[in-house]
N, C-alpha and C positions, 0 to 999 in steps of 0.2 A: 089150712087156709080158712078165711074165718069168710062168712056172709059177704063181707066190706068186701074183702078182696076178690071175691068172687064175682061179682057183679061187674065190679070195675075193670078186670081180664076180658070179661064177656064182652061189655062196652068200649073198650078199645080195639079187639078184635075186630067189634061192627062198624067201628070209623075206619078201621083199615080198608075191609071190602067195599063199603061205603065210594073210598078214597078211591081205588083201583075200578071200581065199577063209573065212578063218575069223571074220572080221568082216564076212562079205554087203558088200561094197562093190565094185559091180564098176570093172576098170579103165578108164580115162576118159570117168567117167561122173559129172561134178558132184553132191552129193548137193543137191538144193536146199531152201530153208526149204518150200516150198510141200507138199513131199511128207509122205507117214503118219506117225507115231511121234511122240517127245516132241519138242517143237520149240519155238524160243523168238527174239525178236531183241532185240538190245543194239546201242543206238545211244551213240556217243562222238565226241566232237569230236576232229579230226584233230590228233595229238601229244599227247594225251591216255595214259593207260592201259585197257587193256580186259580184264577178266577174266570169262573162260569157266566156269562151273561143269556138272559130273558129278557128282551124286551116286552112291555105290557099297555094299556094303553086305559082308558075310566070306564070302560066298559065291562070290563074284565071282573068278575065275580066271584071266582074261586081263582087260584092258583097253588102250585105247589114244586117243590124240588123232588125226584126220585133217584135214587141211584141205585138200577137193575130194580128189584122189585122191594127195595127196602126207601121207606119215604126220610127225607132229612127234613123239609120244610113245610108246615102248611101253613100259608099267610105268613105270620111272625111266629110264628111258635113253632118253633126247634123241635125236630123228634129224635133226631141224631145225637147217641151220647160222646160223640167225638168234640172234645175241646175244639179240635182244629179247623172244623169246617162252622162256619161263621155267614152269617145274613148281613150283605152290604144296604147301608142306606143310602146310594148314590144318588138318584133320580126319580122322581114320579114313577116316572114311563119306563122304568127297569126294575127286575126283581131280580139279583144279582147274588151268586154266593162267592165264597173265597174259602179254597182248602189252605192251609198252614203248615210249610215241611211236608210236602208230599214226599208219599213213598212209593212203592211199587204197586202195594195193595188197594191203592186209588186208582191204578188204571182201571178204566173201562167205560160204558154208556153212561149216562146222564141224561131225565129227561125233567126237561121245565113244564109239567102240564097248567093249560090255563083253560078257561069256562069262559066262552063271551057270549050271553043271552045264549047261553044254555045250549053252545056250538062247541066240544071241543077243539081244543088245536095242542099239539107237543112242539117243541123245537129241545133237537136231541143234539148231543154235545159229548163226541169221545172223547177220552183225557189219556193222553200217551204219554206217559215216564222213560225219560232219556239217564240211563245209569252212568256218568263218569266212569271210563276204565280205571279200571283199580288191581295191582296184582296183590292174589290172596294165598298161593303157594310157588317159594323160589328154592333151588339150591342152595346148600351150606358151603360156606368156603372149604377149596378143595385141594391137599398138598397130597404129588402123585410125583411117584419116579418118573426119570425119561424113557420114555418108551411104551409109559404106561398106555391104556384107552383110557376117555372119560365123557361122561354123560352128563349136559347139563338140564335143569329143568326150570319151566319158568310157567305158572298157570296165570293166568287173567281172566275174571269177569266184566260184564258193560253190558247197556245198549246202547247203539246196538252193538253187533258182535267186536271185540276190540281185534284191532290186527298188532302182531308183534313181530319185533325184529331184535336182533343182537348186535350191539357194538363191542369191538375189541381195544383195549385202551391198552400203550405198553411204551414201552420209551422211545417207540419207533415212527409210534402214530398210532391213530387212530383209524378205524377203518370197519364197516357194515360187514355181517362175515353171514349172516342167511338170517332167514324168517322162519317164524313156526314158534312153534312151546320147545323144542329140543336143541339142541346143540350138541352132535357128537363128532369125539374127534378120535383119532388112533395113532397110534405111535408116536405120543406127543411129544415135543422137543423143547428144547429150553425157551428156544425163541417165541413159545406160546403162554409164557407162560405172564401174567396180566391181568388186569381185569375186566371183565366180561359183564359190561349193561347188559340187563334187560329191558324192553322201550313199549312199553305198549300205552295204544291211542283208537281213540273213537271219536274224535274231534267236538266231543262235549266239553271238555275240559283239558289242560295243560297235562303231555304225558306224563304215565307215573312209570318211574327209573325206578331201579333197584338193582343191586352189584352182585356179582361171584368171584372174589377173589381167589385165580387157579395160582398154585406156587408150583412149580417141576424143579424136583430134587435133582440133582447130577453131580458127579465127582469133579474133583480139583483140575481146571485148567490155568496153565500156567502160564501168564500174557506178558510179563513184564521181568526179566530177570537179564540186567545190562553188567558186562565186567568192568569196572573202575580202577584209577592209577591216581595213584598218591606218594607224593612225595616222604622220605622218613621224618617223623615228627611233626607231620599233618594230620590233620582229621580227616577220614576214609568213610566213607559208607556203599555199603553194599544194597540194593534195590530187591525185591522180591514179592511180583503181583500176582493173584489166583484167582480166578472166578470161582465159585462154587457154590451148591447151595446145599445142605446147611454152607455158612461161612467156612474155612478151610482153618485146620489151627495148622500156625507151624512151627518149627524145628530147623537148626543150624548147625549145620557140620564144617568140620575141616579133615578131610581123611574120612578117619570114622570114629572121628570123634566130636561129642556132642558138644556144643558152646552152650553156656548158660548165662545170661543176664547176670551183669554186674561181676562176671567171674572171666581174669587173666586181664582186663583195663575192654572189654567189649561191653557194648548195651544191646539187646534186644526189644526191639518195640514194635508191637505189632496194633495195626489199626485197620481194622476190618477188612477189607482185599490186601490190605498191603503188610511187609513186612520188612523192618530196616536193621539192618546189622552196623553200629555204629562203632568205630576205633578211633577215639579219642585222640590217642599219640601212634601211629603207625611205626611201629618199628622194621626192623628186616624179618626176622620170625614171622611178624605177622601175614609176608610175602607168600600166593598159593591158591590154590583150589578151594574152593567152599561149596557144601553144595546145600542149597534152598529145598526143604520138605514141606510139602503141604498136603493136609488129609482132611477128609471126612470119612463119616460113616457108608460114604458108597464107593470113595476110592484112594487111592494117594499117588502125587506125581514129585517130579524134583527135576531140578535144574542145577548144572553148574555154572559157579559164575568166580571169578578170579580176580584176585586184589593183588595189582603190577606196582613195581615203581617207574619213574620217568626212563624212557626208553628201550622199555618192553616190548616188542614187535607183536601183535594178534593177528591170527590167523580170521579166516572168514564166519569162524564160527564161537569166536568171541575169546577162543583160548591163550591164554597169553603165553608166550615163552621170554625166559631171560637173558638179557644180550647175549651171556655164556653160550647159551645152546644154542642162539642163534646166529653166533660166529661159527660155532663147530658145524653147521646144517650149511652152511657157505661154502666151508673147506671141502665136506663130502661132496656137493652141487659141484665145483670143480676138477675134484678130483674125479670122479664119474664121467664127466665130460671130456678130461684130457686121456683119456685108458682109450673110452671109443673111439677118437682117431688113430690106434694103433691095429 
């Protein structure tokens, strides 16, 4: 450091003590809001602007801004290397500053000291940072057997402290399921499965949401599989619905034998829950049993279901019989009846 600069360290230093000693502010000593004199707090939302007012009056001979024991202002002349904090020229009678994009590290005392004929006086000014809640660690979307348990997680910061809660979103409704950062469930069922807001709020700003989409795996249920009656030389279709998750693939039988698309005048078309067994021109052959397979990687179910022609009798549980055998189940019914009265 050469002469130059050394003098000039020296000489700053002595306007510093200078400053502190002629404005009562001892050194590293916070001035806080809590203590004597004029004092005031101004709360602003973080990235906001924040402005400090001093009023002053022609008397007033020295002046300066401090913030804790570091000076920003004396007179006009800036000591603060911060861009952001800025000297207003509003009024005579006010010596005014303005922070820009406040952050956290703005909070705290503020003091405007001023000199009138050689009287000090402070007016101190806390600055409180209000942080919009904000969530900064959530859950990844989550695919889980049925049965499985599962833990969700949701972290949020703010000020002040954010509160949080859970909504459950799912094709049944919607509905608030608890509060907290956690969300656990056990032996979860298909019917949980959805998606899961997270909501957190501190009422500085519009809550901030964010999702966990929970999937629950389960094997093929069979919802839909009705017996149909077609006349011969009609077009016949056979129905076959599943729920499942993964999607269910399926398979057509007659007996035990497999149908395959486009083979013997049948189509098969399957469309994601459903599955349609289509016969073109129904013949008598085509008359019978079928039965609907559906699988996934957690399970496999089947249904049968029966392609009748006109005058087929069904029983309660969708099976058909052919007039033949339901004349001959007539003649037994009778004959069984006339024996017992002997």
């Amino acid at each position: 450091m050469g002469i130059t600069g050394y003098f000039e360290l020296q000489w700053k230093c002595l306007v510093v003590v200078a400053l502190r000693l002629l404005f009562l502010v001892p050194a590293g000593v916070p001035a806080r809001s809590g203590e004597s004199y004029l004092k005031d707090n101004i709360t602003v939302r973080q990235g906001d602007s924040a402005v400090l007012k001093c009023n002053v009056d022609n008397k007033v001979s020295r002046v300066a801004w401090l913030n804790r024991t570091t000076i920003l202002f004396t007179g006009n002349e800036k000591w603060s290397l911060d861009p952001r904090v800025v000297l207003l020229n509003t009024a005579v009678t006010e010596y005014s500053i303005k922070i820009i994009n406040v952050n956290l590290y703005d909070e705290g005392p503020y003091v405007c000291s001023i000199l009138t004929n050689k009287k000090p006086e402070s007016t101190k000014v806390h600055l409180i940072v209000q942080v919009p809640a904000r969530i900064v660690n959530i859950s990844a979307d989550v695919s889980v057997n049925e049965g499985s348990n599962v833990s969700l997680m949701c972290l949020a910061i703010g000020r002040p402290e954010p509160s949080i809660f859970w909504k459950f979103r799912s094709s049944k409704g919607n509905r608030i399921i608890t509060e907290g950062e956690y969300v656990e469930m056990t032996g979860i069922t298909k019917d949980m499965s959805g998606s899961y807001d997270c909501i957190t709020s501190n009422d500085i700003s519009p809550p901030d949401v964010r999702t966990v989409q929970v999937t629950v795996n389960y094997p093929p249920v069979i919802s839909r599989a009705r017996s149909t009656g077609t006349a011969v030389g009609q077009k016949g279709v056979l129905w076959c619905e599943a729920s499942a998750v993964p999607l269910a693939d399926f398979q057509w039988y007659k007996g035990e034998r497999r149908l395959f698309n486009g083979l013997n005048g049948v189509k098969i078309e399957n469309k994601g829950k459903q599955s349609m067994l289509t016969f073109f021109n129904v013949s008598e052959e085509d008359y019978g049993n079928y039965t609907c397979v559906a699988m996934n990687t957690l399970g496999i179910t089947n249904a049968s279901i029966i392609l009748y022609g006109p005058g087929a009798i069904h029983d309660v549980n969708n099976a058909a019989l052919s007039p033949t055998s339901s004349f001959l189940l007539l003649i037994l019914v009778l004959t069984l009846s006339v024996l017992s009265k002997f």
